[in-house]
N, C-alpha and C positions, 0 to 999 in steps of 0.2 A: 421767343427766346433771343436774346441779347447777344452778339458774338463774344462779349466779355463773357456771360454767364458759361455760352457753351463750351467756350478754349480752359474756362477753372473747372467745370465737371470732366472735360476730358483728360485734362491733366491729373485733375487729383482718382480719376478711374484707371487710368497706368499707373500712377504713382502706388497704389494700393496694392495691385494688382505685382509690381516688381519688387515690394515689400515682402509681402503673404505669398505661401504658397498656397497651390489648390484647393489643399482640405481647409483650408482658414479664409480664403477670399475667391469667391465664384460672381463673376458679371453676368448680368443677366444680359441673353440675346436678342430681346425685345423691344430692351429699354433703358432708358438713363437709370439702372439702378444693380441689384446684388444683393450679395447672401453670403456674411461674415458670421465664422463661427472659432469664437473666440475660448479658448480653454486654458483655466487660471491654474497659476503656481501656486498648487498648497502647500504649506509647513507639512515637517517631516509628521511622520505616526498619527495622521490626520484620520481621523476616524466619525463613519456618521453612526446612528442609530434609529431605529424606530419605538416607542416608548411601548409597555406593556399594553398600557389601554388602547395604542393606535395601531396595533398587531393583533387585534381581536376582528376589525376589520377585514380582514385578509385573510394570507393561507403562509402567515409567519406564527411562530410559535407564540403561544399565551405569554411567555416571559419578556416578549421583546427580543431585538435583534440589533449586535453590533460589529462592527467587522473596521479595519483602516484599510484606505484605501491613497493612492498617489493620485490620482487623475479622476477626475468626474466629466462628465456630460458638460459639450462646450455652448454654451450662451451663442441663441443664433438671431442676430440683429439683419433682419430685411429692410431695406429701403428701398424708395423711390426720389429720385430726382427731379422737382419738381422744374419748369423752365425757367423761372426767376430765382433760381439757385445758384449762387449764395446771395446775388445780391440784397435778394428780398425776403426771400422764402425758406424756411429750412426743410432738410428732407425729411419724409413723410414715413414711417416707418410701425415693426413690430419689434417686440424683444420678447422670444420664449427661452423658457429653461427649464428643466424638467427636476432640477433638484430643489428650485428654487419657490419659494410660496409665491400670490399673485399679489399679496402683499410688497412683496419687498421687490418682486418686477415691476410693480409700479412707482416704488421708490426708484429706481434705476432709471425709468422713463424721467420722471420730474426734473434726477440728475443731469440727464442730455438732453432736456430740456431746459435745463441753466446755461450748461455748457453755452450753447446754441446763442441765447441772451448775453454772454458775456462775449463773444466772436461774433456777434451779428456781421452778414457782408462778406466772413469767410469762410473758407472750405470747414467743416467739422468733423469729418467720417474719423478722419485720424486718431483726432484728440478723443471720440468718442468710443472708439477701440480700443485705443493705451488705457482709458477712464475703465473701463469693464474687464480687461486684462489684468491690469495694475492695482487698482479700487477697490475692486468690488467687496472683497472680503473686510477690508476695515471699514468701509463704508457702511458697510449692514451688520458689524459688530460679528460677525461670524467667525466663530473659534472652535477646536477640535475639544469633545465629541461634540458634533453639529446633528441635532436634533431635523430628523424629513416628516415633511406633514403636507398635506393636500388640503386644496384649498377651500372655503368653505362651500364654494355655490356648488358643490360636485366633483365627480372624477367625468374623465371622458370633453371636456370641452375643448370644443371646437374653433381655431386659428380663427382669429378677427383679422378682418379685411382691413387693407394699410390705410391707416387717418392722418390730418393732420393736429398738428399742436393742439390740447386741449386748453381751457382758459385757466381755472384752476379746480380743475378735479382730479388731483395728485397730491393733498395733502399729506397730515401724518397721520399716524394710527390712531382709530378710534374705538372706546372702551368697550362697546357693545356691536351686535354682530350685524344691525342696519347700519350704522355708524359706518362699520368697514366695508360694506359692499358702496357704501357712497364712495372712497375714496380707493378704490380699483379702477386703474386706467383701463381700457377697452384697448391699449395697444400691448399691453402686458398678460402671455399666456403659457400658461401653464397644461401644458399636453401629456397630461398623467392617466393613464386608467386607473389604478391602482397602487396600494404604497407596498405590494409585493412585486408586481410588475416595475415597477419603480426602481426598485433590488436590485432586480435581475437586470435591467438596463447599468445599473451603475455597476455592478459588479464583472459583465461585459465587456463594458468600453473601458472600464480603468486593465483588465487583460490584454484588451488590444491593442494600449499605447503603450504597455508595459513590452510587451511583446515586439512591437515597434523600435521602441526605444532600444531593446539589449541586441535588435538586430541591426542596427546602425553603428555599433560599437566595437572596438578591437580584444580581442580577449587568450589567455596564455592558457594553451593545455597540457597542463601538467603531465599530462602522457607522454605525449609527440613532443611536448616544448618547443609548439609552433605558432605564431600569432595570429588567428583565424576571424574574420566578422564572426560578429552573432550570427548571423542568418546560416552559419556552419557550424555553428556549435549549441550544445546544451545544456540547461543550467537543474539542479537537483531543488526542488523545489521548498525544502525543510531546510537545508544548508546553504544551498546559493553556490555552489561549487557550479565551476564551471569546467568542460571537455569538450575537444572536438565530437562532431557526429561519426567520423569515422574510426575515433579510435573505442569510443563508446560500442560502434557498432561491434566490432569484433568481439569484445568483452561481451556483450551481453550473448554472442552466436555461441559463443565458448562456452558460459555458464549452462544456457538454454538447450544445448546437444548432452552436457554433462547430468543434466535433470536438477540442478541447482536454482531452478526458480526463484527460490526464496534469499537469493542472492547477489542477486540484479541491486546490489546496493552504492552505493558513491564511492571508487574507489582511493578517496581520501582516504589517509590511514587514522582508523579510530573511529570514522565518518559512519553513522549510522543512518542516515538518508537511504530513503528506497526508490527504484522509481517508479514513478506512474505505469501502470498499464498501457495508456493512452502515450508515453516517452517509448515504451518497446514496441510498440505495432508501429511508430513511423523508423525505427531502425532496421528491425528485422523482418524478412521476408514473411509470405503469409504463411506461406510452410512453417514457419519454428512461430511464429505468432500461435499457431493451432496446436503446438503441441505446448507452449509455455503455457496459454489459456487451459490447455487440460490438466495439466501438471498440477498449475496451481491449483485448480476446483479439487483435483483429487488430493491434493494435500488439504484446503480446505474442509474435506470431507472427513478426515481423517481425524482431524482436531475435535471434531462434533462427539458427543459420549454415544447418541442414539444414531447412530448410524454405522454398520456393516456391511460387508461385501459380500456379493452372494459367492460359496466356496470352488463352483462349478469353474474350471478353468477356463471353458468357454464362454464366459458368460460374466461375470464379473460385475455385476449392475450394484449400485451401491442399493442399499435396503434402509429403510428407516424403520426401528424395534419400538416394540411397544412401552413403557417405562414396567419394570417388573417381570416383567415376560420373558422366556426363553425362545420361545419361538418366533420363527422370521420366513415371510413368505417372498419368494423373490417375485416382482412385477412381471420381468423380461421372460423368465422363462418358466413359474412357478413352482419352483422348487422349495418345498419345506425344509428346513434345517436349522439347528439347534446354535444359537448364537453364542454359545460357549464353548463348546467342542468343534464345530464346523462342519458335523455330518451330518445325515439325516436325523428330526425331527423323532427323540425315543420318549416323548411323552414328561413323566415324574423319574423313570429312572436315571438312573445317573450316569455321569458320561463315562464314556470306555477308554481304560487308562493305557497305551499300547506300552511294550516293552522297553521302547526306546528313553519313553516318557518316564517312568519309575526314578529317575537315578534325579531328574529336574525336581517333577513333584517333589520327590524327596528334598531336597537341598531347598525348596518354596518355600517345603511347609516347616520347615526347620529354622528359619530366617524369617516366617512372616510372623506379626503383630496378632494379636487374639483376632481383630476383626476379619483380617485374610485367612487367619486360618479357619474360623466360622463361612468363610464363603466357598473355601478350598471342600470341606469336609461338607457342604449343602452341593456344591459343585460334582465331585466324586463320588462322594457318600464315604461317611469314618472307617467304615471297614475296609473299603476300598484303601484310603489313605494310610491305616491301620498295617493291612497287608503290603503297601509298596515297604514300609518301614522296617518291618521285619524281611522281606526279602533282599532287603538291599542290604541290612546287616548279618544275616546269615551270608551273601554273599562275599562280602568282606573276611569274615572271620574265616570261610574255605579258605580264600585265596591268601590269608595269611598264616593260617597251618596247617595249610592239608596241597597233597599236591594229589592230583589225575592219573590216573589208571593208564598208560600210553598203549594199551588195546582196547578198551571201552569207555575211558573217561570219567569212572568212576573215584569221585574222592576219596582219600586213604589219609589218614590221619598213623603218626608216628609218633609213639610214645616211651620204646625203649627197645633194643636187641639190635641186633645186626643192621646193615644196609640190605639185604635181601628183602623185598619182601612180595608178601601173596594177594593179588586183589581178590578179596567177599565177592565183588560180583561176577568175574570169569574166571576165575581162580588162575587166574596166568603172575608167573611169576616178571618181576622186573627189579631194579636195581635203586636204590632211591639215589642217590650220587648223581648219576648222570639219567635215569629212568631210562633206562635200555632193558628190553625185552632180554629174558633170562631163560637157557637153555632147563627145562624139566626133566633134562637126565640126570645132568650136572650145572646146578645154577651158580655154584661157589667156585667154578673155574672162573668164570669174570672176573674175579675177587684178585686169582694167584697170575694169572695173565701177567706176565710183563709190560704187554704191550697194550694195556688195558687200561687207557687213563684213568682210572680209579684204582688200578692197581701203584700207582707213584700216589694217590692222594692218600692213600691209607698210609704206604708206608710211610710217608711225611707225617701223619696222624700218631705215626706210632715212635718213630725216634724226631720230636721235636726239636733238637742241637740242631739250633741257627748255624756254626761253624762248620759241622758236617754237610749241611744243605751250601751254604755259600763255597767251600772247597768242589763238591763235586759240578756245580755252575760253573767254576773258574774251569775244570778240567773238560767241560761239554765246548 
């Protein structure tokens, strides 16, 4: 090696190296060489896909698969420096990329292999990093949606050892499938298992710089209206709303102690963003994480048509009912009971309708549609429903013309004579005015009483002149 050659590889391996950072340009410790991994600027709503028939393959759905993403998997260019470099020789290198076919890696190889030809003598790493950074995309005519495809000779192939320049075995595409396995360079590889596996790597890394990126950046939270990095705040992943983490956290302890699980939403106004599960287990402790996780599944459970609680207060296990069936066996403690009344398991009869229940049922069945009340009247049974109806209208009509016996209770009905009267069932006399128990020696002294507040309402009953009532007011 030449001391020109080695004073231009050391120069242009610092010069690289105080360019790039780490994740873009790594020196190797062995050797004149490195391991540049180059990740290109896609246009906006860049989206790839996998076609129907190349999703049959895999473990993607029969229909195909599309999704946009910002960022893809970075283009990772190894070389080696050879000791007549630049003078004579250029560096000896791979180019894989995992989104890319081995087609068009070998179009890329040919390309900095012109590069190379057209600089003979100088440094190239540069030009040939800007060329795959800057390039790449119009170079290989690649536009959104960008169709992923695997290459033909297989999945699974295995990184080719660094070569130099080949002569011309980099041509252009050719029309049949020996044709193209000719013009695949041996330094261009494609390290794919699979076009599902493939996915899931792109889907991945485009997270991780996304991720990257909103944490390197300044951002206003609406809450605090305080200017926080990313890496202190949170963003809603349906709206893109951004908040700090700690005023998020509060809000969510708040919602989460209140049992408002299903609340945990963006507190933009209007905003209907939720957040992730995986967003409240990194804010709030494991404690209220445990009880939001139950909250939620029980609310979950709740939503379901076939699914019931067992009635036992101890015990509370949710049940899954059979379609049609009233009956439900609980798992945890096996207790039978009737999944429409909540009690124990009474077979075909029908449910027991308590006291309290009459005056609802009523007002159900009175308000519901032909179908509720066919379900009401299989649920009860019609007589059942038949008698709440009538009891609850008999009870109405007492309490609107009959008043209680004030010694036994018994309704009395009044139709004409006196205020005195006798109750049929204890024969005790009372008053119906005020229903004051009535003396059986002399029940009509209550009547002449002075001091008898029904003795002023009678006499008022009986001389009506407004002007005599209003003078003796004035004179009280």
């Amino acid at each position: 090696m030449s001391s020109e050659d080695k004073e231009a590889q050391e120069d242009e391996l610092l010069a690289l190296a105080s360019i790039y950072d780490e994740d873009e340009f790594k020196r190797a410790e062995s050797a004149q060489g490195g391991e540049t991994r180059i990740c290109l600027e896609l246009p906006q709503n860049f989206k790839i896909f996998v076609s129907g028939a190349g999703s049959s393959a895999g473990s993607l759905p029969p229909g195909g698969f599309e999704c946009s993403v910002c960022f893809l998997p970075p283009l990772v260019l190894n070389f080696e420096l050879p000791p007549d470099y630049p003078s004579t020789s250029p560096p000896a290198f791979t180019l894989s990329g995992k989104w890319l076919s081995q087609a068009q890696l070998s179009a890329l190889c040919k390309h900095l292999d012109n590069v190379w030809e057209e600089n003979r003598g100088c440094v190239v790493l540069f030009a040939w990093m800007q060329f795959l950074k800057e390039e790449t995309l119009s170079y290989l005519n690649i536009s959104s949606p960008y169709e992923l495809k695997l290459c033909p000779q297989g999945s699974g192939q295995s990184r080719t050892p660094l070569a130099p320049l080949g002569a011309e075995d980099c041509g252009g595409a050719a029309g049949s499938a020996a044709a193209e396995e000719e013009i695949m360079d041996a330094r261009a590889v494609q390290d794919v298992e699979s076009l599902s596996s493939l996915i899931r790597e792109i889907l991945d890394f485009d997270q991780a710089q996304r991720r990257k990126c909103f944490n390197s950046k300044m951002y206003l939270c609406n809450i605090c209206f305080c200017e926080k990095l990313g890496s202190e705040c949170m963003h809603f992943t349906e709206c893109s709303h951004v908040y700090c983490k700690a005023c998020l956290k509060d809000y969510f302890e708040i919602q989460i102690r209140d049992g408002q699980v299903h609340c945990l939403n963006c507190p933009e106004p209007k905003c209907s963003s939720v957040a992730t599960p995986g967003q409240v287990k990194e804010l709030v402790g494991e404690q209220l994480f445990a009880r939001y996780d139950r909250l939620l599944l029980q609310s979950s459970l709740d939503l379901m048509a076939d699914v019931v609680y067992c009635p036992r207060p101890c015990c509370q296990t949710p049940v899954m009912q059979e379609p049609g069936c009233t009956m439900a066996i609980c798992s945890q403690c096996n207790y039978a009971f009737c999944t429409l009344c909540k009690m124990t398991y009474h077979g075909v009869s029908p449910c027991k309708v308590t006291a309290e229940k009459l005056m609802a049922l009523r007002n159900e069945y009175l308000e519901a549609n032909e179908a509720t009340k066919r379900f009401l009247e299989q649920r009860y049974g019609k007589r059942v429903i038949q008698k709440a109806l009538e009891e609850i209208e008999s009870k109405e009509w007492l309490e609107k013309n009959s008043k209680a016996c004030p010694c036994c209770g018994t309704h009395i009905e009044k139709l004409d004579g006196c205020n005195k009267m006798m109750c049929t069932g204890c024969m005790q006399y009372f008053c119906w005015l005020c229903m004051g128990s009535l003396s059986r020696v002399n029940p009509y002294r209550h009547f002449n009483d002075p001091s008898s507040p029904c003795f002023n309402r009678l006499f008022q009953a009986m001389h009506p002149d407004e002007e005599y009532w209003e003078e003796e007011d004035e004179d009280q």
